[in-house]
C-alpha positions in Angstrom: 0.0 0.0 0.0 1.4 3.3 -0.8 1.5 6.1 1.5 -0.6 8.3 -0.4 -3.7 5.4 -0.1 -2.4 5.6 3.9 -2.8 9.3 3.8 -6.2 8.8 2.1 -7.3 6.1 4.2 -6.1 7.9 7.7 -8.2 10.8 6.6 -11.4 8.7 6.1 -11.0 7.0 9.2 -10.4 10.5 11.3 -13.7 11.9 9.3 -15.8 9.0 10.3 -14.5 9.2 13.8 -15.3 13.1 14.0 -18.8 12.6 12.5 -19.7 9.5 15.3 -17.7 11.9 18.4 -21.0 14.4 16.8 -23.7 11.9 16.6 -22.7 10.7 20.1 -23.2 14.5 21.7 -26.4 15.2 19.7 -27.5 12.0 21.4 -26.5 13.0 25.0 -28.3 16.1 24.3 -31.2 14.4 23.6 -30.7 12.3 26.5 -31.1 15.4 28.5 -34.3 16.7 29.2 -33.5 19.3 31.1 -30.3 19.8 33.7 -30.2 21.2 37.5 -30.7 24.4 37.0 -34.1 23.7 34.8 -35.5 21.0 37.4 -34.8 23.5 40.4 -36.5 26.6 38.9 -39.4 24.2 38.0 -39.4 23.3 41.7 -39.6 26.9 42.9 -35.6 27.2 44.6 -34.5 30.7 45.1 -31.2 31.7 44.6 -28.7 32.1 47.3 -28.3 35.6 48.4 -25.2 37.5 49.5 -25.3 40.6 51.7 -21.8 42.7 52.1 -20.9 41.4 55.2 -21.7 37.6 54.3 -17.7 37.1 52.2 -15.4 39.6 53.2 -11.8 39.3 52.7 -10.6 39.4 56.1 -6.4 38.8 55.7 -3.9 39.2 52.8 -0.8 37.1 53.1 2.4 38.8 51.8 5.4 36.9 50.8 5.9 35.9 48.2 8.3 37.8 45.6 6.3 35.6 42.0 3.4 34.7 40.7 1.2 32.4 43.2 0.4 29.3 41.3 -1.3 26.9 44.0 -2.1 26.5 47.2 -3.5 23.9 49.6 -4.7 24.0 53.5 -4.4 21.2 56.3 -7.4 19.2 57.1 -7.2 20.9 60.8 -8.1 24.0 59.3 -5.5 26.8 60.0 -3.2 26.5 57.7 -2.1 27.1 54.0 0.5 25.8 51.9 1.3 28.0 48.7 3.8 27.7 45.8 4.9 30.7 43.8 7.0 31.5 40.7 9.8 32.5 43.5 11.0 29.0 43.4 9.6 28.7 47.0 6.8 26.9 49.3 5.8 28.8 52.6 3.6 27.9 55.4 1.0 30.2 57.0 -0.8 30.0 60.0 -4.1 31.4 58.2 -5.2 32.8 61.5 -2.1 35.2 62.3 -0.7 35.7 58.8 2.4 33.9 60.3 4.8 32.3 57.9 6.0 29.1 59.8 8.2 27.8 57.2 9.7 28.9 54.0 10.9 26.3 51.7 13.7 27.0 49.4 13.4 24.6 46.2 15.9 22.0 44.2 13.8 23.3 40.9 12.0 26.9 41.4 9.3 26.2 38.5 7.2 24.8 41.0 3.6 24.2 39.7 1.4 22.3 42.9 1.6 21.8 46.1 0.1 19.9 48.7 -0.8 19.2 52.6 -0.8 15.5 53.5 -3.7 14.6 55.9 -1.6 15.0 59.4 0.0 18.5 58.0 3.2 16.9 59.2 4.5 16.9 55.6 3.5 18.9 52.4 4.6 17.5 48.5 5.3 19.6 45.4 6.2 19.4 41.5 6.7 20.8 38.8 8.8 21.2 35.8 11.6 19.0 37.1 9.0 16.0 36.2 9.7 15.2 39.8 7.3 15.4 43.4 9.3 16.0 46.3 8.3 15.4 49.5 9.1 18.0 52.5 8.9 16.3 56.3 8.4 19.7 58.1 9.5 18.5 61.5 13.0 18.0 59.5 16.1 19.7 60.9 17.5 22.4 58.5 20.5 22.2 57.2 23.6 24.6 57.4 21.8 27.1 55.2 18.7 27.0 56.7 17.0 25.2 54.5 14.9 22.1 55.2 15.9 19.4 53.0 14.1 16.9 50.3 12.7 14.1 52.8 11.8 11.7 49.5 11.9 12.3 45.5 9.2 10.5 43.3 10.7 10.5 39.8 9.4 8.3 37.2 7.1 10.7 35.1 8.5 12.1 31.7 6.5 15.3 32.0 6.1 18.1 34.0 4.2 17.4 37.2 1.3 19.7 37.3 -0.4 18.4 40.3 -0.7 16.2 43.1 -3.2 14.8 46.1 -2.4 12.7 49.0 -4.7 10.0 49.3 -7.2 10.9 51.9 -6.7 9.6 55.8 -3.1 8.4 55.6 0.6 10.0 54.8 1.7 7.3 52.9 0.4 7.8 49.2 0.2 10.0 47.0 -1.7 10.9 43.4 -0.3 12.8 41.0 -0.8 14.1 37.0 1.6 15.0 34.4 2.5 16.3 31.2 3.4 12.9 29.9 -0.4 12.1 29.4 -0.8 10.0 32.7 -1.2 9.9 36.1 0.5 8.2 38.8 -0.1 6.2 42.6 3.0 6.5 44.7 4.2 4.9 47.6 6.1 7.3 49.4 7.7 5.4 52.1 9.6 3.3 49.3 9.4 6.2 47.1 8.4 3.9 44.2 5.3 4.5 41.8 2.9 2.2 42.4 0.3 2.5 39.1 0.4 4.0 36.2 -2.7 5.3 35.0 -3.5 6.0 31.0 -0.4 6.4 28.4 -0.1 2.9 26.4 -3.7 2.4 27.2 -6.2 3.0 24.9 -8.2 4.7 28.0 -6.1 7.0 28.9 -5.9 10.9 28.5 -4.3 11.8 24.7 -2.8 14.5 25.9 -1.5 16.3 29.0 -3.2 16.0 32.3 -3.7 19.3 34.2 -5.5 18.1 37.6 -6.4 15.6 40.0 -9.6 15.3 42.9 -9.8 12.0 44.6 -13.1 11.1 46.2 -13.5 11.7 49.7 -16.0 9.2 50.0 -14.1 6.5 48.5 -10.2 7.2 48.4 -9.9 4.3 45.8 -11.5 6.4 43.4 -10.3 9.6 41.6 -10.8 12.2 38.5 -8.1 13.4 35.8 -8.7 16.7 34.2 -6.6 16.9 30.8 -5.8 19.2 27.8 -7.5 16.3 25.2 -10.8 18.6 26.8 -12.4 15.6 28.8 -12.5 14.6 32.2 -11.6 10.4 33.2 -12.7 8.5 36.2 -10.2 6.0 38.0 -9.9 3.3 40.0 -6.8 2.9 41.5 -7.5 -1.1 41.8 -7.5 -0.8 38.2 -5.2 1.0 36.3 -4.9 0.1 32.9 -8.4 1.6 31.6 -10.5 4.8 32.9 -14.1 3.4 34.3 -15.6 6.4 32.5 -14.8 9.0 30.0 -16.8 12.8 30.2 -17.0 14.9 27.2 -18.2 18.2 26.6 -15.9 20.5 27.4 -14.7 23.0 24.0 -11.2 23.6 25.6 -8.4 22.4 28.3 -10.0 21.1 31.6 -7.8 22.9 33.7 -9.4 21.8 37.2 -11.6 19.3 38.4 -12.6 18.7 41.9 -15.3 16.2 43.5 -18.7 17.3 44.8 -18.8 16.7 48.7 -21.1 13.6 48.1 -18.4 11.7 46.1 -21.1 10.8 43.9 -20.3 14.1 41.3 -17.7 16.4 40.4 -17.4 19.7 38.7 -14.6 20.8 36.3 -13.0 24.1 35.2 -11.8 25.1 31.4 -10.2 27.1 28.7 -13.6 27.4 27.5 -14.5 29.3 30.0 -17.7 27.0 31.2 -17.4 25.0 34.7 -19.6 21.4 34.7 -21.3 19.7 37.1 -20.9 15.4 35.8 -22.7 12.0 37.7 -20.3 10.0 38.0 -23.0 6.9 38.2 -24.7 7.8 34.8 -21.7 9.5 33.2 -24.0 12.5 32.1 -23.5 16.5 32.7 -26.0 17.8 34.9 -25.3 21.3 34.6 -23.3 24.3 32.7 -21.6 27.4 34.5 -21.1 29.9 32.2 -21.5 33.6 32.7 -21.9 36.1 29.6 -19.6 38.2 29.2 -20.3 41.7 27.0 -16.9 41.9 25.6 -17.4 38.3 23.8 -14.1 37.7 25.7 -14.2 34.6 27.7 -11.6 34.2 30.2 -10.3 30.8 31.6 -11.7 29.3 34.5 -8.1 28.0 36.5 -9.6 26.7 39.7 -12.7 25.4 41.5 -13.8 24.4 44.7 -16.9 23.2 46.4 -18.5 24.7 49.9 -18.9 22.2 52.3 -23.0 21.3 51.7 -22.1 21.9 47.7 -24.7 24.7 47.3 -21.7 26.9 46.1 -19.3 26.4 43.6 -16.3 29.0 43.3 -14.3 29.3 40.7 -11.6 31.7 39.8 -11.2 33.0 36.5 -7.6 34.2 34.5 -9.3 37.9 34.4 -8.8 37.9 38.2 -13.0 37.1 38.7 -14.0 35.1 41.4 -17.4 33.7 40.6 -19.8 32.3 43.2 -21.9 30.1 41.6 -25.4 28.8 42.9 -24.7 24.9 42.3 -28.7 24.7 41.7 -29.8 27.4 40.0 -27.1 28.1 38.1 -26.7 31.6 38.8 -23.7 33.8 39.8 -24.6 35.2 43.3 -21.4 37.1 43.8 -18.3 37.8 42.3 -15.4 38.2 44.6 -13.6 40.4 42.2 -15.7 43.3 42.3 -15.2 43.7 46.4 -12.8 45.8 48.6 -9.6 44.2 48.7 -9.2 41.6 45.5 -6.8 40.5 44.0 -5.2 42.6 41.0 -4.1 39.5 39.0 -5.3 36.2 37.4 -6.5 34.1 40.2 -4.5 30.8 40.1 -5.5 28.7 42.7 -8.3 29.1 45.1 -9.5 26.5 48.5 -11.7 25.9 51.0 -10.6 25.5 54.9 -11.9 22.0 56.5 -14.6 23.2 58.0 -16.2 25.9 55.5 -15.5 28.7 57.2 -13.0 30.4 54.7 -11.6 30.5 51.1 -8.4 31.1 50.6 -7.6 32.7 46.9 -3.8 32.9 45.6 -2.9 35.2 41.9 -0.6 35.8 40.2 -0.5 39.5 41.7 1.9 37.1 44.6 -0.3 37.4 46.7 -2.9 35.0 48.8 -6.4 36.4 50.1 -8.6 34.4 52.9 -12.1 35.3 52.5 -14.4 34.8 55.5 -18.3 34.1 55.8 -20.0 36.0 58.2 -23.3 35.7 59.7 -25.4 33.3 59.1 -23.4 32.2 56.4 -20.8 31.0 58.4 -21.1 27.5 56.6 -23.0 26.9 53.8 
């Protein structure tokens, strides 16, 4: 066969595969009757509403010399762990503002960072392709400096984020440029699974984020540039238990709903989703209009603790709240005294509801409090 009847025939077969991908979403659409937003107007839900004392930014924390690009707190609440462009990680006690440590790195293009559940240690990665894990009860060395407890190598991309497994110190999830994620053991420092790449499954192209359920640690969700959204099992790594399409652009965050039984994602098409992770189908679209016909980003989400209230930060420096049911923005952080002056990068919830922390690329880190009765919601 010559290469031109190759050429010819790979064409065919990537026309035939783009007209199916079509009649497959005109067929989900059908599917879909109506989505959240529709059924809870038909069952006469208001919208949640914000007074100006109900999310006030309440404490800026000032640090770092670069752009903030994540951020993550400890499960007992009070405090953060940020990485910035500065090539370092710092520590704040979220109540006081306090920096109680400042971590110089082996490789400053530093791109996640994470608390593990006893906030005795906190992992990071980046560029290097490498997750390095930071013991914070280490002695520093002669510099100062507290050393690399452990090194995860084994991805060939950039490490663009990582979660420790719920409950326990001693694993780790991460996702990488090279089109896969990995499970780590981090006591032998050896990765465990390997999850998409050869397989047919797998993400086709580089994975941005990471949420593992909190109702069922064995499960997890990849956000990748290929647009979609996969579902895992960690028992079973060589195929995805479920694909979600419909995202126009790279899914640049995904985090679970607080029932473990959904998750919402973030994009370069500027829409957040709600998916069902039991039927595989989208329940809802976040998008807000904008009058410019510019439609920035979305970089990071995060759930409040009942799930009434998805936030999500936008590249244009917005801050949306979004009314999970209606479908409605109820407020937009970036209009109020005191935002940011940047593209929000990273944004997360404390343990218990009370605050959001926001970090941008203005290097700086915001922690918003509710007030009132909205102290938890």
């Amino acid at each position: 066969m010559s290469v031109a009847e190759l050429k010819e025939r790979h064409l065919a077969a990537t026309q035939t595969v783009s007209a199916l991908r079509d009649q497959l979403k005109q067929k989900r659409l059908l599917l879909l009757d109506t989505d959240v937003a529709g059924y809870s107007r038909s069952q006469g839900r208001t919208p949640v509403s914000f007074g100006p004392t109900d999310l006030v930014c309440c404490r800026t924390l000032q640090g770092h010399n670069g752009k903030v690009y994540s951020l993550d707190w400890t499960s007992e609440k009070n405090r953060i762990v940020s990485a910035s462009q500065d090539g370092r990680l710092i520590v704040w006690n979220a109540l006081t503002s306090q920096k109680t440590h400042a971590i110089k790195l082996p490789c400053a293009w530093v791109m996640t960072c994470a608390f593990s559940p006893t906030g005795q240690s906190v992992a990071c990665g980046g560029l290097d392709s490498v997750c390095s894990i930071f013991n914070l009860n280490s002695p520093t060395d002669r510099d100062g400096n507290l050393p690399v407890s452990k090194m995860l190598s084994g991805h060939k991309g950039y490490v663009s984020s990582c979660q420790y497994v719920p409950d326990e110190d001693a694993h780790l999830i991460t996702s990488s440029g090279d089109q896969t994620c990995g499970l780590w053991d981090i006591t032998t420092g050896l990765r465990t699974s390997v999850f998409g790449g050869e397989f047919q499954s797998g993400h086709t192209a580089d994975v941005l984020s990471v949420s593992i359920n909190g109702s069922n640690s064995r499960m997890f969700v990849s956000g990748s540039c290929d647009s979609t959204a996969r579902l895992w099992d960690t028992r079973v790594a060589s195929r995805a238990v479920r694909t979600f399409h419909g995202h126009e652009g790279d899914v640049n965050a995904v985090k679970f709903f607080p029932d473990g039984n959904r998750f919402g994602t973030g994009s370069d098409d500027g829409t957040c989703r709600l998916f069902d992770i039991r039927t595989g189908h989208q329940l809802q679209v976040y998008y807000q209009q904008h009058g410019d016909n510019e439609v920035p980003p979305v970089t990071s989400i995060a759930f409040s603790i009942s799930g009434r209230l998805l936030f999500a930060g936008y590249s244009n420096g917005d801050c949306y709240v979004w009314d999970t049911l209606l479908g409605q923005v109820v407020l937009n952080l970036g209009t109020l005294q005191n935002s940011h002056e940047g593209r929000i990068s990273c944004l997360g919830l404390s343990a218990d509801g009370s605050a959001l922390c926001t970090g941008s690329w203005d290097s700086n880190l915001k922690i918003w409090a509710f007030g009132g009765h909205r102290k938890v919601i």
